[in-house]
N, C-alpha and C positions, 0 to 999 in steps of 0.2 A: 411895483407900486411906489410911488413918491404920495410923502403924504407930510401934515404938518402936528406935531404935538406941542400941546400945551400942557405943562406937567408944573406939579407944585413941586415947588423947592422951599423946603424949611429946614434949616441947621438945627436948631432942637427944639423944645418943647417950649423955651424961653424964648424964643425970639419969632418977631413975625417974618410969616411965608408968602410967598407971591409966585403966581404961575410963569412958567419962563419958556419961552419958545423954540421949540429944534425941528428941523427940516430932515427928515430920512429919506435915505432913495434905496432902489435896488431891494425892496423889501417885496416874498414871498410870499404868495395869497395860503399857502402852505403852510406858513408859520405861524406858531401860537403868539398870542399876545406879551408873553414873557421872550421869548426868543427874540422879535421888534426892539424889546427893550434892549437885551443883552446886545444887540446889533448898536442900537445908540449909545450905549455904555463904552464898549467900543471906541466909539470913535472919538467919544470924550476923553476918553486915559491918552489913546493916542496924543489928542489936542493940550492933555494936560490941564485938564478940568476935574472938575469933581464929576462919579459916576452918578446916576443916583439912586438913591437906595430905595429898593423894597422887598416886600417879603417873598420869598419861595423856599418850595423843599423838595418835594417829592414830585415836583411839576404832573403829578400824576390824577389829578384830580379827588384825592383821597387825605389830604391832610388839615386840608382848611387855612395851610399859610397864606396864599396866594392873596392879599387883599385889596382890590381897589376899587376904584369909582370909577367909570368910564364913560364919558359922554351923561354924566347925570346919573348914573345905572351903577347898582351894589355887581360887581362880576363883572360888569358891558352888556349888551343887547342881547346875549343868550343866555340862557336858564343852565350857566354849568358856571363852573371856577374859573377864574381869569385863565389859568394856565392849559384850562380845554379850550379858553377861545380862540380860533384860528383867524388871521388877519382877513380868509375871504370874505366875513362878516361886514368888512367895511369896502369902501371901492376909491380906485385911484384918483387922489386929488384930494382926501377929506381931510378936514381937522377934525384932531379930536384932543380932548381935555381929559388928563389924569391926574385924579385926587385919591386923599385916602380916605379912610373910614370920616366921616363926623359924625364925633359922639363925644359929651363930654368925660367919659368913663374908659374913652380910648384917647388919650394922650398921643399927640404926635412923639416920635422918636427923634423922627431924621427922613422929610422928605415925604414919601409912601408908607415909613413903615409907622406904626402904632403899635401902644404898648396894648396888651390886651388881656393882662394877668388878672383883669378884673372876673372873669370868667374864669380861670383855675380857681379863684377863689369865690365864685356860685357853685363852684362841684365841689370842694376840699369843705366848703359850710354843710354837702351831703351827708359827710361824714361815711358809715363804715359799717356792715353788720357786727353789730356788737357781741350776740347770742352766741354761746360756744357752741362749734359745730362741729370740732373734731378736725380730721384731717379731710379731705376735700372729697365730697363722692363722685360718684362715676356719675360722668354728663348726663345718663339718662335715668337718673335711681330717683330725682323729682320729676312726678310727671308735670307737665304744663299744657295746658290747655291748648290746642291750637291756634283759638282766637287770640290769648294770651300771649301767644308766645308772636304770633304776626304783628300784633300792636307794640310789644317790645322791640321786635328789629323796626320797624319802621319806625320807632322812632330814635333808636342806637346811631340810624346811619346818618345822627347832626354829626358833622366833622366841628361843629365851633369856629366857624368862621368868621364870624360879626355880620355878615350879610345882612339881619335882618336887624338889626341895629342901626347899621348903616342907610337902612332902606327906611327904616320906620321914621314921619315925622314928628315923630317925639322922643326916639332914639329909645325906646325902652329896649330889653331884654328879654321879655317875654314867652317870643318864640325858642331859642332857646333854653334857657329856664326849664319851661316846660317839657323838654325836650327831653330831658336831664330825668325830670322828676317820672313822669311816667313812665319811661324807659326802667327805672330800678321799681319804681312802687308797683309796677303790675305782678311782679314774680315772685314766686313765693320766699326765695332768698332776700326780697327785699321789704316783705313785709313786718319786720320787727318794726322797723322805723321806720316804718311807711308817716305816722302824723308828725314827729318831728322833722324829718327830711323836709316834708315840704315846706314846713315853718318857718327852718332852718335858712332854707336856698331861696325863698321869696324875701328873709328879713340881707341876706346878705347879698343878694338882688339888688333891694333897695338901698343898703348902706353905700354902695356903688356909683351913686346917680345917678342912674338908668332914670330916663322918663318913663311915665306913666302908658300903659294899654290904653289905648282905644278904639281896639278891632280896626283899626284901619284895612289890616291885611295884604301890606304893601308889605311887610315879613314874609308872608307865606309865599308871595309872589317871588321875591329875588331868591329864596331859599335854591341852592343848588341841588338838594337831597331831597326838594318835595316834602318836608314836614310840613301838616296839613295846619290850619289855621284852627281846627277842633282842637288842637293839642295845647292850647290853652287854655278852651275854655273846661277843658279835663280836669287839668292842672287847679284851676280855681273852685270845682268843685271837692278837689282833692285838699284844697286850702282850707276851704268854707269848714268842710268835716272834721278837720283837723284841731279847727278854730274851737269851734263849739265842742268836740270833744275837752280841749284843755281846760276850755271857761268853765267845765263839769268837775273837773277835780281840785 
């Protein structure tokens, strides 16, 4: 496949960025979309350019480094992580345009990659079961509900990617957010601080500059892991009670 990229190149966070044009050939309908790149990269050291930078890790579809925009699109045109997308998804001859996340809560680094620690710190605002518990018990000495326990892994399995950040026209957080919160508030180890958790993680949400929900639901769409677009409005119920519970004491 010969194909044409058009990739943002930005030096740092201070200076502006501009898409810059490169020609690849000899590129396998087999290969993931990170591999393309490392192909380009390539031939840039060779040439004695700069490579350019983006994230990966585990190229495994399980980490949530992978981040890009592809043709418009949080991930590219499939509903997985950049680094599951395989180049047959496009056909020989296309351009295609690589950006990273835009959000203003996700700082450019260098390029592709974006800082994105604003997100450790919506989960580190979760904080931590406080209540002494002793030494740790055996996996299955709390029972859990079955329903309980399905609505917690589905909603465990947000890797954090920014997907829906990036996806959303108002760049909020939301989806994951909520993601966060009812994953811990369903369980029973998470119910000490089930009203402050959620307080917590939507006030330092917002100290972030995430824009604002407006169910769009263009979140739930790029989400690689399928977190439902209900899982916010959980979450806000989870806020509401919270609310009024405080404004009570």
């Amino acid at each position: 496949m010969r194909l044409t990229l058009r990739v943002w190149r930005q030096r740092n966070a201070d200076t502006d960025g501009a898409m810059s044009t490169y020609e690849v050939d000899d590129i396998s309908p087999d290969m993931s979309f990170l591999e393309m790149l490392d192909v380009l990269n390539e031939r840039l050291i060779v040439e004695g350019e700069d490579p350019v930078a983006f994230d990966h890790d585990c190229r495994e579809g399980i980490c949530g480094a992978c981040s890009l925009v592809i043709n418009g699109d949080a991930h590219g045109p499939e509903r997985t992580t950049t680094c599951q997308l395989h180049m047959r998804s496009f056909r020989d001859g296309d351009t295609i345009d690589i950006e990273p996340w835009r959000a203003a809560a996700f700082p450019v680094i260098k390029d592709l990659v974006v800082d994105r620690s604003a997100f450790d710190r919506i989960i580190q605002a979760g904080g931590y079961v406080t209540a002494p518990t002793g030494a740790a018990p055996e996996a299955h000495a709390t029972p859990v509900p079955k329903p309980d326990a399905d609505f917690a892994f589905e909603h465990a399995e947000c890797i954090g990617c920014g997907a829906c950040v990036a996806a959303c026209p108002n760049g909020a957080a939301m989806l994951f957010t909520s993601a966060k919160v009812n994953h811990l508030n369903v369980l029973p180890q998470g119910a000490p601080e089930r009203e402050t958790r959620v307080l917590d993680m939507v006030a330092q949400m917002d100290a972030e500059g995430f824009g604002g929900c407006t169910l769009a639901g263009e979140c739930a769409t790029a989400c690689p892991k399928g977190i439902p677009l209900f899982s916010i409005t959980g979450m806000n119920r989870e806020w509401l009670r919270a609310t009024r519970k405080a404004g009570k004491r």
